[in-house]
C-alpha positions in Angstrom: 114.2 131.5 81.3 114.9 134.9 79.4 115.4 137.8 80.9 115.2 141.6 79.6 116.3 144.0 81.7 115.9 148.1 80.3 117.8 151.1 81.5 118.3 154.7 80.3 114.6 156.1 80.3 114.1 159.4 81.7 113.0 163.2 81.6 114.5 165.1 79.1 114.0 168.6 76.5 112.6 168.5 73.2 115.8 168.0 70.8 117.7 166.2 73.1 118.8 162.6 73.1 119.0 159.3 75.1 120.2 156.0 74.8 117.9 152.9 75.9 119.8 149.7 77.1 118.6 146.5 77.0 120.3 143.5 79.1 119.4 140.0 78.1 120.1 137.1 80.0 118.9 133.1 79.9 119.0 132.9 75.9 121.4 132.6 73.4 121.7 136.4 72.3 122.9 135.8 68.8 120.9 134.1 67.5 117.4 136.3 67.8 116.3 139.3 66.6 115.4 142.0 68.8 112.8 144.9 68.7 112.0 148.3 70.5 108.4 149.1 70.9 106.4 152.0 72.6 103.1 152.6 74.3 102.1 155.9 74.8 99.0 156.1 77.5 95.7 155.7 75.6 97.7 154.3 72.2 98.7 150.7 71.2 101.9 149.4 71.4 104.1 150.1 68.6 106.9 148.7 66.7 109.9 151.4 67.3 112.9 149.5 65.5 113.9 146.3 64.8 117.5 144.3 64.1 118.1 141.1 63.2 120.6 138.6 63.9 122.4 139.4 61.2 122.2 142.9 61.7 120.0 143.7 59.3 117.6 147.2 61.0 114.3 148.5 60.2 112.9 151.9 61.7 109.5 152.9 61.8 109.1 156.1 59.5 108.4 158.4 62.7 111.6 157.8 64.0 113.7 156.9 60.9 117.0 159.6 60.7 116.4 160.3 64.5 116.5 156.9 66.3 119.0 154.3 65.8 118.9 150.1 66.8 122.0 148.6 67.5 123.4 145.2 69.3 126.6 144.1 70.9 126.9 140.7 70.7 129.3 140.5 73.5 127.6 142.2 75.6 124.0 140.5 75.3 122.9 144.0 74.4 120.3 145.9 72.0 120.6 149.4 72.1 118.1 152.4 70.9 119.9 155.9 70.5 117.5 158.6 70.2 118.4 162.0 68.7 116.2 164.9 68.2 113.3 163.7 70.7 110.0 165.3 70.6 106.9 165.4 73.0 104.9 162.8 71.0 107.8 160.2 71.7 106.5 160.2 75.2 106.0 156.6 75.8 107.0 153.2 77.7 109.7 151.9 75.7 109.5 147.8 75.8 112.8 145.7 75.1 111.7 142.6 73.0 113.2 139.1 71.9 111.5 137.9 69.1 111.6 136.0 65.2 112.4 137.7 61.9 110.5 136.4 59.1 112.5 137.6 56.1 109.8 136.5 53.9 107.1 139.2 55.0 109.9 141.5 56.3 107.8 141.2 59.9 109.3 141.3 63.5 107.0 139.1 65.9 108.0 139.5 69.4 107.8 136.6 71.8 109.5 138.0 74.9 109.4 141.5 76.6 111.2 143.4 79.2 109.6 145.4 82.1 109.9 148.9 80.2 111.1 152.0 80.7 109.6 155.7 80.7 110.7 158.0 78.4 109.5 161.5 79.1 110.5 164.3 76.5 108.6 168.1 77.3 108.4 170.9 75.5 
């Protein structure tokens, strides 16, 4: 059975930066795409970033230039580095395993980690 584990959430300044881990165990790393989403309290969950299994990325347009998906194979590990945070990126961030359909460009998650709080004040 898959497993997502996230780490790297925290309290930090407007402006500042953190970098979100994501562990995956119990699947095949490789071969899957993997997503970032975010659910601020009283919102919907939200598609932050997505990368593919070829590496291919897409970023929502209120993070694009400021946060950045990346994987390590080796490592079973999909990364979110996030520069220049403000307070309306206040959220749970959610690791996700899912399927790229590179005929409607769409992420579709199927699996999901715990989450972890990221807290950014002002």
């Amino acid at each position: 059975q898959v497993q997502l584990v996230e780490s790297g959430g925290g309290l930090v300044q407007a402006g500042g930066s953190l970098r979100l881990s994501c562990v995956v165990s119990g699947s095949i790393f490789s071969i899957h795409s993997m997503g970032w989403y975010r659910q601020a309290p009283g919102k919907q969950r939200e598609l932050v970033a997505f990368i593919t299994s070829g590496a291919r990325t897409n970023h929502a347009d209120s993070v694009k230039g400021r946060f950045t998906i990346s994987r390590d194979n080796a490592k079973n590990t999909v990364y979110l580095q996030m520069n220049s945070l403000k307070p309306e990126d206040t959220a749970v961030y959610y690791c996700s395993r899912g399927a790229y359909t590179d005929y409607t460009g769409q992420f579709l998650a199927t699996d999901w980690g715990q989450g972890t709080q990221v807290t950014v004040s002002s």
